[in-house]
C-alpha positions, 0 to 999 in steps of 0.5 A: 898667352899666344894661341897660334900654335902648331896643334898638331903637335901638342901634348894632350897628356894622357888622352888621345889626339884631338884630330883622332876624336873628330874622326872619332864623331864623325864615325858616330854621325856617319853610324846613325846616317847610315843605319837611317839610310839602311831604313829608307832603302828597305822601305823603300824595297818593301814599297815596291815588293807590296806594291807588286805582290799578288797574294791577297796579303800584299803588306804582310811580311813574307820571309823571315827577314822581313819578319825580324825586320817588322819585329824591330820595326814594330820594337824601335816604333813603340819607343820613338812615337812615345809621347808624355803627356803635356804639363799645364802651368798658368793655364797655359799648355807645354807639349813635349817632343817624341821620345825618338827624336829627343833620344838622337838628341840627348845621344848627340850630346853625351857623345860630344860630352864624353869626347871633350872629358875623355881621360882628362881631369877637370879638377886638375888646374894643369889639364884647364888648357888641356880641356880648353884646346879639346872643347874647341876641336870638337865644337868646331867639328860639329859646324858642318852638321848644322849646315847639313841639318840646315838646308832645303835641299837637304844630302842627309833627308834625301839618303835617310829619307827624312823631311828638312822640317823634322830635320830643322828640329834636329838642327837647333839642338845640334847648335845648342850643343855646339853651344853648350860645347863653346861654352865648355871650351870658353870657360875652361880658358877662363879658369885658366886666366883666372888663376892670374887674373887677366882674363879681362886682358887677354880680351882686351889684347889677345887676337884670338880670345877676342874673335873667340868672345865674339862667336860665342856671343853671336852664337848665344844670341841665336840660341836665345833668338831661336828659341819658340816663344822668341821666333813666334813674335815674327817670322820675317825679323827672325829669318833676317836676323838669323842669317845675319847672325850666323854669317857673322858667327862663320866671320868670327869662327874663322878668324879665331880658328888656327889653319889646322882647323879652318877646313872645318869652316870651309866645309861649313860654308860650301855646304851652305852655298850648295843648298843656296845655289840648288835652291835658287837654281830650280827656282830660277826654272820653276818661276820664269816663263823662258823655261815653263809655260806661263799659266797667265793668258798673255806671255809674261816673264813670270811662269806662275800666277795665282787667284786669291778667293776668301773662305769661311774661316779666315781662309784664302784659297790660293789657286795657281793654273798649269805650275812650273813644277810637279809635286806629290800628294802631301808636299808643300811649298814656300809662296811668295806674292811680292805684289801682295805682300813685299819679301815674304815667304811661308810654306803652306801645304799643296791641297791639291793632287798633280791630277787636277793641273794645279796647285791648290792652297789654303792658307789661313789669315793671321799676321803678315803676308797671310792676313794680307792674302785674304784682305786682297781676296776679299776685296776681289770677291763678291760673295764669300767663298766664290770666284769672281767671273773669269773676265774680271778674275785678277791673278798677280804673279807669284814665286814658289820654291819647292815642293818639299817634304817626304812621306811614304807611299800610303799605296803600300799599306793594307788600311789607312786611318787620315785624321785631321783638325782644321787647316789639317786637312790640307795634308789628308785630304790630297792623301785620300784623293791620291789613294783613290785615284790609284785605285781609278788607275788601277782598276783601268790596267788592271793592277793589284792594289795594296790599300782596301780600307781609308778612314777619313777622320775630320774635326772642324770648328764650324760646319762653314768649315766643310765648304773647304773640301766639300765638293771632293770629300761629297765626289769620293763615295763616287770615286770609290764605287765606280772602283768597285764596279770596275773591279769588282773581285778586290773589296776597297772602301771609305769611310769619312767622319766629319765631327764638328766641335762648336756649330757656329750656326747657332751665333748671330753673324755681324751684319756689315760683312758679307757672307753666303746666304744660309751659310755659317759663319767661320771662327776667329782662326785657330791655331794648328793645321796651317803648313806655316812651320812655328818659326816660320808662323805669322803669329796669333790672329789678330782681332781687328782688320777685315777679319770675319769672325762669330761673337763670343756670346753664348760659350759655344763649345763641344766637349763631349767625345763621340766614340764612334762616328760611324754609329749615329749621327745625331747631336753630341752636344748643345751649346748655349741650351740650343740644339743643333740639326745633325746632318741630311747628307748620308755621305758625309755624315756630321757629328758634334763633338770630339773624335775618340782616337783610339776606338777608330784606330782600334777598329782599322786596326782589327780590321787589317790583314796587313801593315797599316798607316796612321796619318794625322795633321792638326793642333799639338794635343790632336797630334800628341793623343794619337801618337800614344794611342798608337803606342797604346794599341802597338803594345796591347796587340803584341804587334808582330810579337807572334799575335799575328797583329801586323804593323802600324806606321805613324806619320805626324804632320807638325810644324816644330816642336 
């Protein structure tokens, strides 16, 4: 059967034009863009309102409008943040994706189901052909989205306000309906051929069933290919291949598509090469001195030049003096250090705020690139966790691209809960900094500020751990009273609870590697909290290399859960019968165990006189337990349902689901 036809003007019997449904999917894409943009402008209205309100109850809604608007706010959020909990099979733990982002996706898939069946028979044999022209008009129609989910320099995040991470998760699934979709359109030919029996030949001869075969055989591989536990075993195999691939499925898609269709392909393509030239262009500006400064004493070609310091944990701090490019608190950004490790890039979460005049980050070893980074750390460090003298201090250049990743202003909420586990607080602690030193700003000009109350929730492994941000969590009590002094009229507060879940003090640490004296030793690396996103992730640690690491002896372990880290600071756990020293700094209060979520929420919560904000980073189970504490106390407060209880915003910051 020759395919190459005028599809214009077929005759799809009963049900409407093919063209007509593509306009008819891209109204639904366009509908959703829209109300999420609808969104981000009124947010974006409130930020500015709140931030510029007098009242002593800046971030509680003031007008009807805003009222209904925190209504069906605080209605859609008690619905998206709902998580299930995780299912355990063989000992090992399945996490599921929040019921909002799996809603768009499931939506997107009936929508596409219904346009390829709509008014046609698949029981009718005579309506095979028909079913088989439509699926592949509308799979076809759906090619430009995936691009658009797809990049860094994302159209759809900047106007909907949405991170490119959260977006990629949407972009596999909108592929894995496209392929669901190609595989509608492939089968229903094939129940047409099979009637006669030449499938076989029509592969074999026919120009357009042979490219067609092979797109939907390139597309099933990246589908496979893409699929968690596939892209964890290597990040650097899985982006190359996935390129490659993708490049040769636009190849075969466009030779198999007729002329009326091609614009769909074309589209695709100047999408892709949009994202890639605004890519490269501002890292061109961002990485070359001709443009920026560059941070090394002498002049080089290359702007950016970093140190590498190794910290307990397994945990390189990478420092770059004076970058080419700004950033915001909570951002991040892909390194690459081709002299450390060759062609390869990770983003890792900036742990620093634009105050400090650098960019700061903290990138825990596992395989590839970031095993390597700490393997050179400490081969130019003398005493673990320590800079060597700035004379001998070796920089090797690096190249960033970014930063990336969107998050609303937490200046604009009355109380901020931050919590975190492990490498997690690379994400909350640049967020509690930023907020206070708006408060510095402030007090200085004499502004109203928005946010009174910050709980700073930390859970670490080891008390070695702290050394990771223990000078500015130590300088923040500080930072807040000379606020307070300076404006005394404007109550603001901080709270900081560092729980640690297993003391490795207690464990005797390996003789032959070198470490702080009087100072504990790290675990072999966790997973979670780390800005490296899963299908970009290194891996698991590995167990041999230079890697410091506690014995296993003994089972040390923290199960108990403390409820209230504000209440007592003794002990909450012993591991191996010994019994841990509590902490003797009063301004960083240690407790052992696991952090109750829900009590210190409750109590933020209760203590609220406006909108607050619920940040958390770190392992799934710490991200997924605060995500339905939050609809938990959402439902049992009414919020704004006439309890006067006002709203609560939840950012998780994960890295794929």
């Amino acid at each position: 059967m020759n395919m190459d036809m005028d599809m214009g003007n077929m005759d799809m019997g009963n049900g409407p034009s093919p063209f007509y449904l593509q306009k008819i999917y891209w109204a639904v894409v366009g509908s959703f863009v829209g109300a999420a943009t609808f969104a981000n402008i009124v947010d974006h209205f409130l930020a500015f309102q709140r931030l510029r309100d007098s009242t002593l109850t800046p971030s509680k809604p003031k007008s009807l409008f805003f009222s209904a608007y925190a209504t069906l706010t605080a209605l859609a959020r008690e619905a998206s943040y709902a998580t299930p909990p995780p299912i355990s099979i063989y000992d090992r733990k399945f996490h599921y994706a929040p019921l909002g982002p799996v809603a768009i996706a499931v939506a997107n898939m009936i929508v596409v189901v219904v346009l390829c069946f709509y008014k046609l028979d698949t029981q009718d044999q005579w309506s095979w052909e028909d079913i088989g022209y439509r699926t592949g008009f509308i799979t076809i129609a759906q090619l430009p989205l995936i691009f658009l989910l797809a990049g860094r320099q994302n159209i759809l995040g900047l106007i909907a306000g949405i991170d490119y991470q959260r977006l990629s998760w949407l972009h596999r699934w909108v592929a894995r309906t496209v392929w669901l979709c190609a595989t509608f359109h492939m089968g229903f030919w094939f129940r047409s051929w099979g009637r006669y029996h030449y499938i076989a030949s029509q592969l074999q001869n026919d120009y357009f069933a042979k490219r067609g075969f092979a797109a939907w055989c390139i597309l099933t591989f990246i589908v496979i290919s893409s699929m968690r536990p596939v892209r964890s075993l290597g990040y650097e195999f899985f982006v190359i291949q996935h390129l490659v691939m993708f490049v040769g499925f636009i190849i075969a898609v466009w030779l198999h598509a007729t002329a009326e269709v091609k614009v769909w392909v074309w589209i695709s393509i100047g999408l892709l090469v949009f994202d890639r030239v605004a890519r490269y262009t501002w890292a061109t500006y961002i990485n070359l001195s001709i443009f920026r400064r560059s941070s090394g004493s002498s002049r080089t070609l290359w702007a950016n030049s970093a140190s590498f310091t190794p910290l307990p944990g397994n945990v390189t701090r990478i420092t770059i003096e004076n970058p080419g490019t700004g950033w915001s608190a909570g951002q991040y950004m892909f390194l690459a250090c081709h002299a450390i490790a060759p062609l390869q890039t990770h983003p890792f979460t900036i742990a620093s705020i634009p105050e400090d005049k650098k960019i700061e980050l903290l990138v825990r070893a596992e395989k590839g690139s970031t095993r390597r980074f700490f393997q050179y750390a400490l081969k130019h460090a003398h005493v673990l966790g320590t800079e060597p003298a700035t004379s001998s201090k070796k920089t090797r250049a690096v190249f960033l691209d970014g930063p990336y990743g969107r998050l609303r202003s937490l200046r604009q909420f009355d109380s901020v809960v931050l919590i975190a586990g492990g490498m997690g607080a690379t994400f909350t602690v640049p967020l509690l900094r930023d907020i206070v030193a708006r408060w510095k700003e402030g007090s200085v000009r004499g502004t109203q500020a928005v946010t009174r109350r910050i709980r700073f929730i930390w859970a670490i492994k080891s008390r070695a751990h702290l050394s990771w941000f223990e000078t500015q969590l130590r300088a923040m009590p500080t930072d807040v009273d000379a606020c307070q002094c300076e404006d005394p009229d404007i109550a603001r507060g901080v709270e900081i609870g560092i729980y640690v879940t297993c003391d490795e003090k207690l464990e005797q640490p390996p003789s032959n590697v070198p470490c702080q004296p009087k100072t504990a030793l790290p675990a072999r690396p966790e997973r979670g909290g780390t800005r490296d996103s899963d299908e970009e992730r290194s891996g698991a640690a590995e167990k041999d290399g230079p890697f410091i690491s506690s014995p296993r002896t003994g089972g040390c372990h923290c199960t108990a859960t403390t409820q209230d880290d504000t209440a007592d600071t003794r002990v909450r756990c012993t591991c191996s019968g010994l019994t841990p020293q509590s902490s003797t700094s009063p301004s960083l209060p240690l407790l052992f165990g696991r952090p109750a979520t829900r009590p210190i929420i409750r109590k933020a919560l209760e203590e609220a006189e406006g909108e607050s904000a619920v940040i958390v980073c770190g392992p799934r189970g710490l991200s997924d337990d605060v995500r339905r504490s939050v609809v938990y106390l959402s439902d049992e407060r009414a919020v704004h349902k006439g309890t006067g209880a006002q709203g609560i915003y939840l950012h998780v910051e994960n890295f794929g689901w």
